[in-house]
Residue frames relative to the residue before (quaternion, step in Angstrom):
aa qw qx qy qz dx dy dz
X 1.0000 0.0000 0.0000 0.0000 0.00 0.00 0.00
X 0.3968 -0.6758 0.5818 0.2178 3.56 -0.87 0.86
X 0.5137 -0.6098 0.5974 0.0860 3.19 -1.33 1.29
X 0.6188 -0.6303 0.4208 0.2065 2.80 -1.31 1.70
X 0.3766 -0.6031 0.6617 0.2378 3.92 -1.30 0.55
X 0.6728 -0.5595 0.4841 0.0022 2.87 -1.15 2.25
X 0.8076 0.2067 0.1059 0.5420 3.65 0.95 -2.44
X 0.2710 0.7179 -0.6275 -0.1319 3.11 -0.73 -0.32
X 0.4905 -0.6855 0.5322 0.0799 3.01 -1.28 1.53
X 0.2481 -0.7422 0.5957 -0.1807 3.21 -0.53 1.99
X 0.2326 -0.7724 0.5763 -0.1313 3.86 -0.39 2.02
X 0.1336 0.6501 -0.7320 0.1540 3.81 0.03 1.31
X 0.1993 -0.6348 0.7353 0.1287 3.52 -2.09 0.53
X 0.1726 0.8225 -0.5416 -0.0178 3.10 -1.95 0.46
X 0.5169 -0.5771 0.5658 0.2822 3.22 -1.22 1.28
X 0.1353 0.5369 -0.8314 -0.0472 3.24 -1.64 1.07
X 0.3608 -0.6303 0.6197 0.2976 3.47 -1.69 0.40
X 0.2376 -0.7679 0.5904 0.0723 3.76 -0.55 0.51
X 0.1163 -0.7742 0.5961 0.1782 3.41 -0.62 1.28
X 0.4519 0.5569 -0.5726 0.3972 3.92 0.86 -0.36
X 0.8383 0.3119 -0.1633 0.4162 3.78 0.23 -1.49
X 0.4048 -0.7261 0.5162 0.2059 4.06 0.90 0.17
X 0.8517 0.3858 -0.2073 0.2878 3.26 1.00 1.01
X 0.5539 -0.5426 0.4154 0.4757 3.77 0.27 0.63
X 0.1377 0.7523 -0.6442 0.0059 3.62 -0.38 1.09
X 0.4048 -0.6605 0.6181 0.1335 3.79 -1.71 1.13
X 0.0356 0.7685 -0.6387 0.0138 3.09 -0.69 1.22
X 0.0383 -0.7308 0.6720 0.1135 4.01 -0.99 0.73
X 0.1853 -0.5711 0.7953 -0.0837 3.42 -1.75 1.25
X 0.4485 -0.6527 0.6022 -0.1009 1.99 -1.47 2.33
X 0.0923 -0.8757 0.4696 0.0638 3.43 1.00 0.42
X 0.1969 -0.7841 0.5691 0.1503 4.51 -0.06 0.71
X 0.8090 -0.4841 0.0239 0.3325 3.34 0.69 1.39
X 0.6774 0.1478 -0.1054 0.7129 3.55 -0.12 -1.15
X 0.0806 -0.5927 0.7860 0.1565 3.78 -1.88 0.06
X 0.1059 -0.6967 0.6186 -0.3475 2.92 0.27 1.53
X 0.7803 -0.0065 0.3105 0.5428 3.26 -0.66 -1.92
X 0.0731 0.6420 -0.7133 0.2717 3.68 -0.04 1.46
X 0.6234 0.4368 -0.4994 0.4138 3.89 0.93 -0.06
X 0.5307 0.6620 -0.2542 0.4642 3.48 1.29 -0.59
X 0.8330 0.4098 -0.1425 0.3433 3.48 1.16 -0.84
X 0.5919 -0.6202 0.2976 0.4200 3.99 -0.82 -0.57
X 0.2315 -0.7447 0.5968 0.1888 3.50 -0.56 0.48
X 0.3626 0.7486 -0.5551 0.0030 3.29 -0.53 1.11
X 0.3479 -0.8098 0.4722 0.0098 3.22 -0.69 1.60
X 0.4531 -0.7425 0.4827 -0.1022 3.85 -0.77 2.20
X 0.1294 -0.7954 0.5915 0.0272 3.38 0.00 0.85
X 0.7244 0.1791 -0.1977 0.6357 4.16 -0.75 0.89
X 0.1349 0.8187 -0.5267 0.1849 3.40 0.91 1.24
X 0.4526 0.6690 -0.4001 0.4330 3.12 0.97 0.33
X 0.5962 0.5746 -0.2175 0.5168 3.45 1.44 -1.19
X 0.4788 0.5290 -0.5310 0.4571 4.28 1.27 -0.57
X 0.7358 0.3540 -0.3925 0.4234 3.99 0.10 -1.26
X 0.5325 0.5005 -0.5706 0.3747 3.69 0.20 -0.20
X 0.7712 0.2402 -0.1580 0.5680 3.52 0.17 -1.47
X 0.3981 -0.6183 0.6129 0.2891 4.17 -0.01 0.59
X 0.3027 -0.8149 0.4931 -0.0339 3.07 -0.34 1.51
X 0.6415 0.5739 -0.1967 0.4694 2.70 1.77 -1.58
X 0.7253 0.5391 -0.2261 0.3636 3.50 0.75 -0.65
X 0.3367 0.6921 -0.1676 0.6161 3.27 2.42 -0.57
X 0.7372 0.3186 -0.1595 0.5740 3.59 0.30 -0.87
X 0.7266 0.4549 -0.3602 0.3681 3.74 0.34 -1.12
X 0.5182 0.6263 -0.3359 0.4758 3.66 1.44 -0.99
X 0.7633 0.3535 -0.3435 0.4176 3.11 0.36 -1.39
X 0.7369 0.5320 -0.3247 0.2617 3.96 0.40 -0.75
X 0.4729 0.7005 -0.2805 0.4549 2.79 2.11 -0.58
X 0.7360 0.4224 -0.1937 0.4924 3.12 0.90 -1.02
X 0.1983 -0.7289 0.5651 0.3318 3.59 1.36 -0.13
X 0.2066 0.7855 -0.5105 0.2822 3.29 0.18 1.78
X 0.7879 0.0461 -0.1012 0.6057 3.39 1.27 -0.47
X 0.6182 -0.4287 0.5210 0.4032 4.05 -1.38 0.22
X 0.5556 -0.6069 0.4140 0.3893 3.70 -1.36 0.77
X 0.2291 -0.7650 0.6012 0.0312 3.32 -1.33 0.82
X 0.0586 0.7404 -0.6588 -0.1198 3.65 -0.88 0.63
X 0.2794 -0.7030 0.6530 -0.0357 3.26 -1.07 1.73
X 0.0208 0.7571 -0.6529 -0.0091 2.73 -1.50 0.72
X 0.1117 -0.8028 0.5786 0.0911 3.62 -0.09 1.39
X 0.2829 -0.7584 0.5839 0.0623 3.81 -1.48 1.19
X 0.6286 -0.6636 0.3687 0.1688 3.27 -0.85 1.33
X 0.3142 -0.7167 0.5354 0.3177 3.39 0.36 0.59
X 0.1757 0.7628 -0.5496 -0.2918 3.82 -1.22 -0.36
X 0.8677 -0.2132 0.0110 0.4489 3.66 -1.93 0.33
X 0.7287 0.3883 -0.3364 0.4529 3.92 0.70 -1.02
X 0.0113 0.7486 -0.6629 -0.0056 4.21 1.02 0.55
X 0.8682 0.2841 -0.3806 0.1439 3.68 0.04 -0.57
X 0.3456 0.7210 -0.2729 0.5349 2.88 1.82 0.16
X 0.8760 0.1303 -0.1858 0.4255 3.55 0.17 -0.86
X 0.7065 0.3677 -0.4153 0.4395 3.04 1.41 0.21
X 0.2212 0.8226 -0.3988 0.3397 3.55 0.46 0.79
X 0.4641 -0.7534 0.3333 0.3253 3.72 -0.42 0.20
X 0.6064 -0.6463 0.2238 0.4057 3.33 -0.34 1.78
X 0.8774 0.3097 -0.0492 0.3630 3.62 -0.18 -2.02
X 0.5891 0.3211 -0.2672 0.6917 4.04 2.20 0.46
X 0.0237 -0.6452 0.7352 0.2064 2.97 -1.50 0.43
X 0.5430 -0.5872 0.4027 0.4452 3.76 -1.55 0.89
X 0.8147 -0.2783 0.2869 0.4202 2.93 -1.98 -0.42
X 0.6760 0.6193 -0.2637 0.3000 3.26 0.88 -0.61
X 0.3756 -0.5418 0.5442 0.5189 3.26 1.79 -0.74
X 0.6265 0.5671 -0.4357 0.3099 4.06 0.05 -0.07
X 0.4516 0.6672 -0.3546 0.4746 3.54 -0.73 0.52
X 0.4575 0.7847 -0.3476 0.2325 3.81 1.45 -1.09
X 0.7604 0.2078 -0.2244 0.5729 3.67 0.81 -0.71
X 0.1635 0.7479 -0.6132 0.1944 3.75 0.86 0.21
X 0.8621 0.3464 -0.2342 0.2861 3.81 0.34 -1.22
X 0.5473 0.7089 -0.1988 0.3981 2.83 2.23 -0.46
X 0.4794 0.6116 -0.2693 0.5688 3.15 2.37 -0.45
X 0.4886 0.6064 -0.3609 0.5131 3.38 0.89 -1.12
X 0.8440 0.3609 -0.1831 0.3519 3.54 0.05 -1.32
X 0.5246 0.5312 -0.3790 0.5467 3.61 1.35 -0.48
X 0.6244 0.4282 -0.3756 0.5346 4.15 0.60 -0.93
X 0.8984 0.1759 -0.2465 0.3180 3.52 -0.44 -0.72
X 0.6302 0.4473 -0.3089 0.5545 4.00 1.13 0.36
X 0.7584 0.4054 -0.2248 0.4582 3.14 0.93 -1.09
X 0.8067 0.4001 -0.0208 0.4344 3.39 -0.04 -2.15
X 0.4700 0.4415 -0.4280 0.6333 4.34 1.19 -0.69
X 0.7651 0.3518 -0.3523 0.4083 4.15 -0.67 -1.32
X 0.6646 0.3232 -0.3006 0.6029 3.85 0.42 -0.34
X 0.5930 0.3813 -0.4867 0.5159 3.36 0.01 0.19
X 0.6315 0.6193 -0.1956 0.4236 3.86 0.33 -0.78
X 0.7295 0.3743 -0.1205 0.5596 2.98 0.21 -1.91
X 0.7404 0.3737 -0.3742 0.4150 4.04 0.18 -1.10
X 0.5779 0.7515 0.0449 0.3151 3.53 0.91 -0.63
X 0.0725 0.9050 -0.3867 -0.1621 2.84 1.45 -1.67
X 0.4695 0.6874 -0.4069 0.3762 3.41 1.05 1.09
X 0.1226 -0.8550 0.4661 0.1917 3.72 -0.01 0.85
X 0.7653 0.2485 -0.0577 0.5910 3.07 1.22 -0.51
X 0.0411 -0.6867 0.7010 0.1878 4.04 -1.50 -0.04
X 0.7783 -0.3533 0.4388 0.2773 2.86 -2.18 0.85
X 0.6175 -0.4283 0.1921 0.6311 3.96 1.21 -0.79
X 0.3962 -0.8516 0.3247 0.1110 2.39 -1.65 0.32
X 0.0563 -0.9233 0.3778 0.0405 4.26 0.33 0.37
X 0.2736 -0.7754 0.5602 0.1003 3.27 -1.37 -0.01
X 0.0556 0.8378 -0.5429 0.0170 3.47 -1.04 0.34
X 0.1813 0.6623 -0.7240 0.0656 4.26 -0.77 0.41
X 0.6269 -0.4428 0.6391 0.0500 2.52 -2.24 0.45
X 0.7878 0.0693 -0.1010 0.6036 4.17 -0.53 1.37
X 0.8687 0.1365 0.1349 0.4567 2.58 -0.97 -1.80
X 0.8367 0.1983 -0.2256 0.4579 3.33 0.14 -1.19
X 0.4471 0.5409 -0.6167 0.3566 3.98 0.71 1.19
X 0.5881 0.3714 -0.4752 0.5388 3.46 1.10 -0.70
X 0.5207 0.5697 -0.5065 0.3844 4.34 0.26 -0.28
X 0.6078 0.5664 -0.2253 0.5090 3.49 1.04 -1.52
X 0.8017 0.2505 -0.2732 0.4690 3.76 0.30 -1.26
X 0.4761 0.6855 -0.3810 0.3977 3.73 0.76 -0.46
X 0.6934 0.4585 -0.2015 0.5181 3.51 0.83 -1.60
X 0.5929 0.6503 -0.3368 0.3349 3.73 1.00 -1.00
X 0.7061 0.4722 -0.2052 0.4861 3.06 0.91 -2.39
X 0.7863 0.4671 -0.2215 0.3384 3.61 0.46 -0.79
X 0.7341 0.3027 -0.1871 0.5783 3.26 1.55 0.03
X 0.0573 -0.9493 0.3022 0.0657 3.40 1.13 0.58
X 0.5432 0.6416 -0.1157 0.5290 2.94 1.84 -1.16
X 0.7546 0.3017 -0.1363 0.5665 3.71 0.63 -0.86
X 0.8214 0.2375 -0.1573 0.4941 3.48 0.96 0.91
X 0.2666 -0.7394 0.6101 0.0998 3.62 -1.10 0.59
X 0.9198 0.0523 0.0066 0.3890 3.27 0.19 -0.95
X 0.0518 -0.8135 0.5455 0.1949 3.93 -0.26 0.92
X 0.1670 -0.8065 0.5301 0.2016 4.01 -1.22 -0.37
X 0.1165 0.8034 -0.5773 0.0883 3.85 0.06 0.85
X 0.2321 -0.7256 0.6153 -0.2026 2.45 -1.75 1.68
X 0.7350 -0.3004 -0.0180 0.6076 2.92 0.00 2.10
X 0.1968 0.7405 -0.6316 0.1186 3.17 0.29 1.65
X 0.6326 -0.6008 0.4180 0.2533 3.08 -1.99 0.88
X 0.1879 -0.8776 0.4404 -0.0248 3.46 1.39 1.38
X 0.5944 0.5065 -0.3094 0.5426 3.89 1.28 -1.07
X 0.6330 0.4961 -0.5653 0.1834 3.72 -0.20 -0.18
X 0.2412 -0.8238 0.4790 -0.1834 3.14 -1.08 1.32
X 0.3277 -0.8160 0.4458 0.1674 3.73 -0.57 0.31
X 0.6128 0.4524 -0.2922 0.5784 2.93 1.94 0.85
X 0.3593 -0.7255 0.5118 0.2874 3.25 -0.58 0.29
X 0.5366 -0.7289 0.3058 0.2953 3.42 -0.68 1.26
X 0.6494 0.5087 -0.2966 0.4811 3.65 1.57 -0.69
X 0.5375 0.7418 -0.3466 0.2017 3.51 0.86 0.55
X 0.5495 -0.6543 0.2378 0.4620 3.16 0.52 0.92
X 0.7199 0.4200 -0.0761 0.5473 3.56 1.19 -1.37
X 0.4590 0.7101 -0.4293 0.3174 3.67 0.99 0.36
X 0.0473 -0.8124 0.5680 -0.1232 3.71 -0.70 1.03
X 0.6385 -0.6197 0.4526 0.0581 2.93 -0.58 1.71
X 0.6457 0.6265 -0.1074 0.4232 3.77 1.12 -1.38
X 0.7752 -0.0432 -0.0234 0.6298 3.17 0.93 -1.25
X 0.7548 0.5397 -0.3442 0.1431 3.67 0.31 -0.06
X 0.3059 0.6262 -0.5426 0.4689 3.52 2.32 0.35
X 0.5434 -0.6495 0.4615 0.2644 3.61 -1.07 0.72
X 0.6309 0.6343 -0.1329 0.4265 2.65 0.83 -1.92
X 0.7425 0.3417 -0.2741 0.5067 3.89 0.47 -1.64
X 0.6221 0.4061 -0.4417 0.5030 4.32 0.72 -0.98
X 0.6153 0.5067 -0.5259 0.2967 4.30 0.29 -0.12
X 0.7028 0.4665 -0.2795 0.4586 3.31 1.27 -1.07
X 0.5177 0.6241 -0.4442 0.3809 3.60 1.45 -0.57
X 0.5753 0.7110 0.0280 0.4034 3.14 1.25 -1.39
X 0.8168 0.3505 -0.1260 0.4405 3.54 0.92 -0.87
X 0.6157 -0.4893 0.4789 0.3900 3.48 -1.38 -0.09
X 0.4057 -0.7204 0.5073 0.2432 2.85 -1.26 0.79
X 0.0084 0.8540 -0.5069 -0.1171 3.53 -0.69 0.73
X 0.4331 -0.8066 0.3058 0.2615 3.79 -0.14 1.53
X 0.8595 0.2634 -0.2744 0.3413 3.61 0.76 -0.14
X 0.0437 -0.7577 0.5430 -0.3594 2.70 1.17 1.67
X 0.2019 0.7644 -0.5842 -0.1834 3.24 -1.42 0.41
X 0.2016 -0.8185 0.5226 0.1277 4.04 -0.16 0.48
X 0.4022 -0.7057 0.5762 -0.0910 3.23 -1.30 1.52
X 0.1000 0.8251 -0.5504 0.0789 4.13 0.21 0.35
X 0.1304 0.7229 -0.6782 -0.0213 3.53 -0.72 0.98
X 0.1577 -0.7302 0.6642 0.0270 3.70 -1.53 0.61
X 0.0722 -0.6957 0.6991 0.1487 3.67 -0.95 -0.23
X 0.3421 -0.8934 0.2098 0.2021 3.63 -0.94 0.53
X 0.2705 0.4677 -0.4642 0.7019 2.48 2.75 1.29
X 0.2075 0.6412 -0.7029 0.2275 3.88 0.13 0.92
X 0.7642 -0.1195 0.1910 0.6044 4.14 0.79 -0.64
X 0.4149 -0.7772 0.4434 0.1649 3.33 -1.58 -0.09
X 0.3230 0.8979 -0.1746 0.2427 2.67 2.06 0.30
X 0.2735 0.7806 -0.5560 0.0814 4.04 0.23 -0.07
X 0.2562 -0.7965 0.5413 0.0836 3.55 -0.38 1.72
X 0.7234 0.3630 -0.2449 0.5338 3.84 1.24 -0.58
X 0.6494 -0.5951 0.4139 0.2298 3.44 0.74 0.70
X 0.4891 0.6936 -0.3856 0.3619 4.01 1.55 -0.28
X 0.3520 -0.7385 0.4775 0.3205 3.66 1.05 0.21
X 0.5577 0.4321 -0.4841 0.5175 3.55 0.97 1.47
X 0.3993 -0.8390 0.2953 0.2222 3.18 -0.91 1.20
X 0.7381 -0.3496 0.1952 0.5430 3.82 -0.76 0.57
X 0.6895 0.5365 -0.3356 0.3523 3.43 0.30 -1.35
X 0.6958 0.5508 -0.1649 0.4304 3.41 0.79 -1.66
X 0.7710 0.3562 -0.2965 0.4368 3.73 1.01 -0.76
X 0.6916 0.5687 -0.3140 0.3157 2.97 1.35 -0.89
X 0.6466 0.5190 -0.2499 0.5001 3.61 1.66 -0.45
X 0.5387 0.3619 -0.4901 0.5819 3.70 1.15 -0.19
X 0.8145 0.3112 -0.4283 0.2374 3.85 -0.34 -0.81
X 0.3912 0.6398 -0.4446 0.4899 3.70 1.33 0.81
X 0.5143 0.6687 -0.1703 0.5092 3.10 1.12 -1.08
X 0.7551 0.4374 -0.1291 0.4710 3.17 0.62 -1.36
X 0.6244 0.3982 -0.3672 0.5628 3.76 0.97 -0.82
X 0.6783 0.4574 -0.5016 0.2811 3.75 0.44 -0.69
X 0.6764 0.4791 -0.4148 0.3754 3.40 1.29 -0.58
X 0.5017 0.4847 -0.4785 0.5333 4.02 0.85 -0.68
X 0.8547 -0.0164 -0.3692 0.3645 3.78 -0.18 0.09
X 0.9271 -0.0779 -0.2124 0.2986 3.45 -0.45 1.52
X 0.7426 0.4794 -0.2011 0.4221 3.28 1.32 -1.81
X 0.6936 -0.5080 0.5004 0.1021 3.09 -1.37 1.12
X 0.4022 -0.7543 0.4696 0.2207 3.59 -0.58 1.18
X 0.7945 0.4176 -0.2177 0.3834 3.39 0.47 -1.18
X 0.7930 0.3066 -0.2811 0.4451 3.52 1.16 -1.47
X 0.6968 0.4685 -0.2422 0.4862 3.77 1.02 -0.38
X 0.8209 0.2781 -0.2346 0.4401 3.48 0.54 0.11
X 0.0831 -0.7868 0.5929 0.1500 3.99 -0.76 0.17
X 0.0952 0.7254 -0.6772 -0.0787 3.69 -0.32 0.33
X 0.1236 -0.7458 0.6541 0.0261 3.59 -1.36 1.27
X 0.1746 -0.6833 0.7060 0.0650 3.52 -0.85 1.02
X 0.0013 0.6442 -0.7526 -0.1363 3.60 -1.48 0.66
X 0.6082 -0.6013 0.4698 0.2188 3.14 -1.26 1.49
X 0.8083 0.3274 -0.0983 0.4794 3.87 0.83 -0.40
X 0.1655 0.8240 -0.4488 0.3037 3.46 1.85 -0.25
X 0.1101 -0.7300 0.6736 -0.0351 2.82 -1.46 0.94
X 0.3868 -0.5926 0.5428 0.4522 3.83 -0.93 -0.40
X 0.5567 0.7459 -0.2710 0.2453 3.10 0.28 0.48
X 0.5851 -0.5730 0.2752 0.5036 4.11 -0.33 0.46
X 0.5882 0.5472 -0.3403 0.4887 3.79 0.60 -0.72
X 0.7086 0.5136 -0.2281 0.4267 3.61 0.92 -0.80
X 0.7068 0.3346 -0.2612 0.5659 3.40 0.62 -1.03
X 0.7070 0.3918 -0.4949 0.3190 4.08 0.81 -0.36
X 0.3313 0.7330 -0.4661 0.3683 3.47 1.33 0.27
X 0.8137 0.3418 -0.0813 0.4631 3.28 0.76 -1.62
X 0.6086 0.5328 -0.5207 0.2731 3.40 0.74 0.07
X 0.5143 0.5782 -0.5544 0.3065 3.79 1.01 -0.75
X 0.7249 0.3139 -0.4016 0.4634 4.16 0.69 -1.07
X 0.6930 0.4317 -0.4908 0.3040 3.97 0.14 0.56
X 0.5934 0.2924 -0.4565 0.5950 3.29 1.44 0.98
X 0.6196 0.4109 -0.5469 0.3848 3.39 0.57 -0.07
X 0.6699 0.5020 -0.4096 0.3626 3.67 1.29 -0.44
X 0.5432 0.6311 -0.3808 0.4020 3.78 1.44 -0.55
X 0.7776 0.2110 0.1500 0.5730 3.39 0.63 -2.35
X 0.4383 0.6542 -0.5785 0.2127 3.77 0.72 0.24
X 0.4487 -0.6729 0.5706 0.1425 3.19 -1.74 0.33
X 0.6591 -0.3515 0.1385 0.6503 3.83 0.49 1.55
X 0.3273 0.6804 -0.5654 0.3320 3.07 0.20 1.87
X 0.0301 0.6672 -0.7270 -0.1593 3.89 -0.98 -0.35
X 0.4768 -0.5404 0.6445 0.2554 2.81 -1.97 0.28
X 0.0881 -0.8746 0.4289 0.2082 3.10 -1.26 0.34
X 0.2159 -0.8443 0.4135 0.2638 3.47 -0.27 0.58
């Protein structure tokens, strides 16, 4: 006889209208049964939440709980909408391109808008902690929002993030790698905040790009030499960071739902590791 489920993983949607972002935004909660004790639990909030129904997110979570593999989680995955590069962009830069414009206006839709409705519908004033995670674009959106809000978070996860955006244009004679990845000069730039914890997944069909000619592709450098600044300013390779390469990775949904079971078993697992 199969043993009774511990969780069951409970899929509600909702329409919120967002005046920061001028648009009707879909939000689904992954909701780890009872809401009971959602103060007791995580809040971790998925940018391109659209991407969870592609890869059955729900079914992602139920495995893991089944297996009493991770701690309860309440997820919430956000609906990306038409201006994605705009709001997912980095809040306090915009790239070379000028893109990035509502980046702060996201900022303002999560913590005024999308945190009080989450709460209020819910009846949760508070979580156990709190994190974030997207996919491309919206992981560097996800890690951006993290580094800059340090306080209102612990743990961030990005998957095949667009680590390269920049405020240069790479054909410029006067471009540097060093200082012009936004993302890598904010963290170069920033405080260090110890209970951070950062999550990095690549694949090494993520693109085919290699701007320095090192026969390693954009994705792959641009996420280890981040890596690298988080460690020059404080955080600890092994116990604060996870970087997962799949040898076959793609950019793609099938890819990133591979990698999400080891970025909760590596966040909320239960005597787990990831393995790369």
């Amino acid at each position: 006889m199969q043993a009774a489920r511990t969780i069951t993983t409970v899929t509600e949607t909702h329409l919120m209208t967002s005046a920061f972002l001028k648009r009707e935004v879909q939000v689904d909660c992954y909701l780890p049964g009872t809401t009971n004790l959602l103060s007791q639990t995580t809040l971790l909030l998925i940018n391109d939440g659209q991407n969870l129904a592609e890869m059955d997110f729900a079914g992602i979570l139920q495995g893991l709980y089944d297996d009493e593999a991770i701690s309860p989680l309440f997820c919430i995955g956000i609906h990306c909408g038409t201006d994605r590069k705009n709001e997912y962009g980095t809040a306090k830069l915009l790239d070379y391109k000028g893109r990035g414009t509502k980046a702060a206006l996201y900022n303002r839709f999560i913590f005024e808008e999308l945190l009080p409705f989450i709460r209020k519908t819910y009846d949760a004033p508070s979580f156990l902690e709190k994190s974030f995670a997207g996919f491309s674009l919206g992981g560097l959106s996800a890690l951006d929002m993290v580094w800059n809000n340090p306080h209102e978070f612990t743990k961030v996860g990005v998957f095949s993030g667009s680590l390269w955006w920049r405020d240069k244009s790479q054909d410029d004679p006067d471009f540097n790698e060093e200082t012009d990845r936004i993302m890598h000069r904010q963290v170069k730039e920033g405080a260090y905040a110890p209970w951070l914890r950062f999550f990095f997944e690549v694949g090494t069909l993520d693109e085919t790009a290699d701007r320095n000619n090192n026969g390693v592709i954009d994705a792959i450098d641009d996420t280890v030499s981040l890596i690298d600044d988080l460690v020059t300013k404080g955080y600890h390779r092994k116990n604060d960071i996870q970087m997962l390469v799949l040898a076959d990775g793609k950019h793609d949904v099938p890819t990133w739902a591979r990698a999400f079971p080891d970025f909760l078993r590596w966040g909320w697992g239960k005597n787990t590791e990831v393995m790369e």
